[in-house]
N, C-alpha and C positions, 0 to 999 in steps of 0.2 A: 832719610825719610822719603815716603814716596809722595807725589805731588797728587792729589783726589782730585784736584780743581779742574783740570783739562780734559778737552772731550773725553780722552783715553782711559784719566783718570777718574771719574766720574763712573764708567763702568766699571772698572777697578772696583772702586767703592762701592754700586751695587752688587757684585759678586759677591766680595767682603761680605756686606751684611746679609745677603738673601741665602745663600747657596748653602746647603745642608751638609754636605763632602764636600774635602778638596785631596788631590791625590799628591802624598808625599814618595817622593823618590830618593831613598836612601844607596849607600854604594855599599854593597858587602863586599867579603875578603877578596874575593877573587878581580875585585874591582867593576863587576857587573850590577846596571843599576837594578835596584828592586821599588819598584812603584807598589801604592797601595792607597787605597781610599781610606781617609781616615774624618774624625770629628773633631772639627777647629771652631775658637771662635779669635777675631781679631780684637788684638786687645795691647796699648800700651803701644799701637806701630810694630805689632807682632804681632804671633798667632801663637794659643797656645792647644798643645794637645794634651792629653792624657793619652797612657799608652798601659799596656800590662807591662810592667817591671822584665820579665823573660822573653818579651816577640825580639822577633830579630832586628825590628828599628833602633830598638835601644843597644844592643849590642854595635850595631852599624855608627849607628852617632856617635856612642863612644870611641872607636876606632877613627871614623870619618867626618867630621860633623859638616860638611859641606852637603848641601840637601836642595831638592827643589822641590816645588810645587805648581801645580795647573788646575782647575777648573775644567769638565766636561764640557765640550761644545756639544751644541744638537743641531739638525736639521728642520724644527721647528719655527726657526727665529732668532732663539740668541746664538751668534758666530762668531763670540768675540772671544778669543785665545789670548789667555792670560796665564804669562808663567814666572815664576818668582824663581830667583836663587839667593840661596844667603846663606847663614851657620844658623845650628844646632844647639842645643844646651838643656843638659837635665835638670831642669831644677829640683832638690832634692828637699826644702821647706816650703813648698808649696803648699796654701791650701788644697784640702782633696777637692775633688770636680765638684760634690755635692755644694759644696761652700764657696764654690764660684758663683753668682746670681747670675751671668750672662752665661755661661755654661750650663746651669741647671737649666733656665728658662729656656734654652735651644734645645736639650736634648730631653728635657724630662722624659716627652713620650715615649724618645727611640727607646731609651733605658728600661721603662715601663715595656715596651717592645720585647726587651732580652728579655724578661720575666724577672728582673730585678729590684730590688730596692735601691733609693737613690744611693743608701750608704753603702749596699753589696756594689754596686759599680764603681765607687770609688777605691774601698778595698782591691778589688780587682784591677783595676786601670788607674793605679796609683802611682806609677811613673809620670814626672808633666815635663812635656818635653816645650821647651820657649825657641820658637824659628823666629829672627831676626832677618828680615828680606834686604839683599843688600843692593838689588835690582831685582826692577819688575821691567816685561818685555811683553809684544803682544801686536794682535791685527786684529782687524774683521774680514 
């Protein structure tokens, strides 16, 4: 479990809840990592995503399930680098996204954005992939 209490985690924990993306880094075959921004919400001391069933993170997970994630730093202000490593796991009874309420309520609009209905995105992006962080690391 990660500790939110301390300076460090405190930010941690704003990230957590504010932050729109956070970038998963999955390893493909070849063993090269593949980063990508994806839509998380933290949930249960995990993050969970939705993914389309065919991208290659799921493939990747399957084979690899060791994964990290980070946060975009800016030059605006916030400087705090925060990166998670931990395992993977497809959950395969998941509620879909729409019938997540801390999922829906974060991304309604993006979803609305694709040009979708909440139920066409979940159809779609019906793989939920559950990241278990087994450290978190980081500065300012």
């Amino acid at each position: 479990m990660i500790d939110l209490t301390s300076q460090f985690g405190r930010a941690v924990k704003g990230h957590l809840e504010n932050q729109y993306v956070i970038w998963l880094t999955t390893v493909d075959s070849h063993l090269a990592p593949q980063p990508r921004p994806v839509w998380f919400v933290w949930q249960d001391d995990s993050f969970l995503i939705f993914s389309k069933p065919k991208a290659h993170k799921v493939a990747h997970i399957t084979k690899n399930p060791k994964v990290a994630l980070h946060f975009n730093t800016d030059d605006t202000g916030d400087k705090h680098v925060i990166v998670f490593t931990g395992e993977a796991v497809i959950e395969p009874n998941r509620p879909p996204a729409h019938q997540v309420p801390a999922y829906l309520d974060k991304y309604k609009d993006g979803i609305t954005d694709l040009g979708m209905t909440h139920e066409e995105f979940s159809r779609d992006f019906s793989t939920a992939i559950r990241i278990k962080p087994t450290e978190v690391r980081g500065w300012e």
